[in-house]
C-alpha positions, 0 to 999 in steps of 0.5 A: 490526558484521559484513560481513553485518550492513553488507550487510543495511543497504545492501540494506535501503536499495537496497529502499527506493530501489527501492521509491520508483521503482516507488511513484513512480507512487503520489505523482504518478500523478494529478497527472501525469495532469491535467498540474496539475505537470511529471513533474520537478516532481511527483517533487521534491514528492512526494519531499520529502514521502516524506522527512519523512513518517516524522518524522510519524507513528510507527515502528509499521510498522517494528515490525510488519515487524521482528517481526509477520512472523516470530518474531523469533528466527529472523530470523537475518541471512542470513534477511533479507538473502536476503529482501531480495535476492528483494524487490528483484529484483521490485520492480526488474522489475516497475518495468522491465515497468511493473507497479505492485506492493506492495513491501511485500507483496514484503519480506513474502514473501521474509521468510517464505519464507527464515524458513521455509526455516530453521527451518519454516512454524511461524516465520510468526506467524499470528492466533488461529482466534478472530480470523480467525472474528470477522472473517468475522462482523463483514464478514458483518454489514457487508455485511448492513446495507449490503445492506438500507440499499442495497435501502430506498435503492433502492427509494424511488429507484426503481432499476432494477438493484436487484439489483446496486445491493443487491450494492454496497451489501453490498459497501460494507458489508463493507469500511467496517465493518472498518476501523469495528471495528478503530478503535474497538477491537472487532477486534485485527489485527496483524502478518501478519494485518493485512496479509493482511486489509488487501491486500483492505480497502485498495484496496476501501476507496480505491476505495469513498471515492474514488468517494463523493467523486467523486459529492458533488464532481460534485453540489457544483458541478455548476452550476458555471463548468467552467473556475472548477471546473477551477481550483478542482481543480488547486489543491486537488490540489496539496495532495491530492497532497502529504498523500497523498505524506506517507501513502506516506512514513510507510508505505513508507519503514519497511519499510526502518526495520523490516527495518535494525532487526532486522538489528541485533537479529540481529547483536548491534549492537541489543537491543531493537527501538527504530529509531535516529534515523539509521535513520529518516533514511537510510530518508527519504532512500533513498525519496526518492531513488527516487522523485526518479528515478522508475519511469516505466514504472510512472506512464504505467501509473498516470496514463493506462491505467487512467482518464482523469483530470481534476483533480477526480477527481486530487484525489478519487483523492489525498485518497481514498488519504491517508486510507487510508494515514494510517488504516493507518500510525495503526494500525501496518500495512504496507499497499499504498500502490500498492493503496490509490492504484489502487482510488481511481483506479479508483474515481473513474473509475467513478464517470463509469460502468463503460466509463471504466475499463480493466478489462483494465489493472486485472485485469493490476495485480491479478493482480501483487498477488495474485502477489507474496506467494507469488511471493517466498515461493518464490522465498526459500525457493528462494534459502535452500535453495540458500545452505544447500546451499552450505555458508555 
């Protein structure tokens, strides 16, 4: 095996382990927040449930990184080690800074921008114009019958701001009915769409069910005893928070997986893309091992600045992200576990009114997502160019 092809599979590693300090965050936010486990208790739980995530579901997201992205002929080895190097740089700083970002979103970037750098945009593999329509028109139509059902609802409520309630509902339609067609089969989405299409889907849709959860809890046990409730909650975020743990491993924890396997493909080691066992194994371990540690700075973010959490709503924010993620990793997509987690806290402290959330915080997060794909991108292709030059 080359020295490139050997560097590329620890870099792939140390990605993994950054990824788990800045995603730690992710897995333990919330039950920090609610002080429901000590910070050391919640990163050794969470980080068990990293490891064995991935034994749970299958290896389709690895599959998606590894040949979704960019066409699998032109991920040379100094392709996806030079991607790497830049994803793990800003993964790294935004941990340092306590910004929680999409790692996945970063590896994505840098390996278009260095693919691209290569051999041209052409290697990026974009959807059919077909795709992309069907998608515009079936949000469309979500977001009209959400429109309607929100009016009819408010107006036999006798809803004041019946114009923003309407405006919701159409939000909610056009953001629950694209996961609906995708799993019934009516839209296909994979590779680079899928997860441009999930960067906005997947924190509107933890942010959507989070907050519906949060309502029917508060109304469930509205007369309730507080301390039974409270009680009640802690227990039940204890398993909230290891279920979403699991959906964060299984997804993130095969970006490493994806990119590994490539490099094997690329240095003549692999010939067709199956991820081997011990892949899977040392991916597990290397997430775990990050999250073990822990992106401090990234969980006093995530557990304090954006809400103050209680346990109900730990436990509405953790079971809300779970499923999200569970849905995505079903389906084969990389999506943003941070995404998903932030818009279900969000979520549930909106549901306690508008002025429980600071959307300052919020905006600052979202606009590190929106950065992070074309921030990578560039800074490969950068990267690239200059390697090129260098005459290696």
């Amino acid at each position: 095996m080359e020295f490139l092809v050997l560097a590329g599979i620890l870099l792939a590693l140390v990605f993994n382990f950054v990824n788990g300090m800045n995603d730690a965050a992710n897995s333990i936010a919330t039950i920090v927040a609610t002080r429901v486990l000590s910070p050391i208790r919640a990163v050794a739980m969470a980080a068990f449930f990293n490891m064995i995530g991935p034994l749970v579901f299958t290896t389709a997201v690895a599959k998606t990184i590894g040949k979704g992205v960019v066409d699998p002929a032109f991920l040379t080895t100094a392709v996806i080690v030079i991607g790497l190097i830049v994803a793990i740089l800003w993964v790294f700083l935004s941990s340092q800074l306590g910004i929680p970002i999409s790692a996945t979103h970063a590896i994505v970037g840098g390996l278009i921008g260095s693919a691209a750098a290569y051999a041209g945009f052409g290697v990026v593999i974009l959807p059919p114009v077909s795709t992309v329509i069907e998608l515009i028109l079936y949000a469309a139509a979500g977001a009209g019958a959400g429109a309607l059902f929100f009016l009819i609802i408010g107006m036999l409520a006798k809803e004041e701001a019946i114009l923003s309630f309407t405006i919701q509902g159409a939000l909610f339609g056009a953001v629950l009915v694209i996961p609906f067609v995708i799993m019934t089969g009516l839209l296909k989405v994979s590779g680079l769409f899928a997860i441009l299409v999930f960067i906005v889907v997947s924190p509107l849709l933890g942010f959507i069910t989070a907050y519906l959860i949060s309502l029917l809890f508060i109304r469930h046990f509205r007369n309730s005893n507080p301390t039974t409730m409270n009680q009640l909650s802690k227990k039940l975020q204890i398993v909230s928070a290891s279920f979403y743990s699991l959906g964060h491993g299984s997804n993130d924890a095969q970006n490493a997986m994806g990119i590994i396997t490539a490099l094997m493909i690329a240095g003549g080691v692999l010939s067709e893309f199956i991820v081997p066992v011990w892949v899977i194994v040392l991916s597990c371990a290397a997430i775990a091992l990050g999250t073990l540690i822990g992106g401090w700075q990234v969980v006093r973010t995530m557990a304090r600045r954006i809400t103050n959490l209680r346990p109900y709503q730990g436990f509405c924010a953790e079971t809300s992200g779970g499923v999200a993620l569970s849905f995505v990793t079903s389906f084969g997509v990389p999506v943003s576990t941070t995404h998903a987690i932030a818009g279900a806290i969000t979520g549930v402290g909106a549901s306690r009114g508008s002025s429980a959330v600071q959307w300052g915080i919020v905006r600052q997060i979202v606009t590190a997502w929106i950065l992070t794909i074309p921030i990578t991108a560039l800074t490969a292709f950068l990267f690239f160019f200059l390697y090129n030059a260098a005459g290696f």
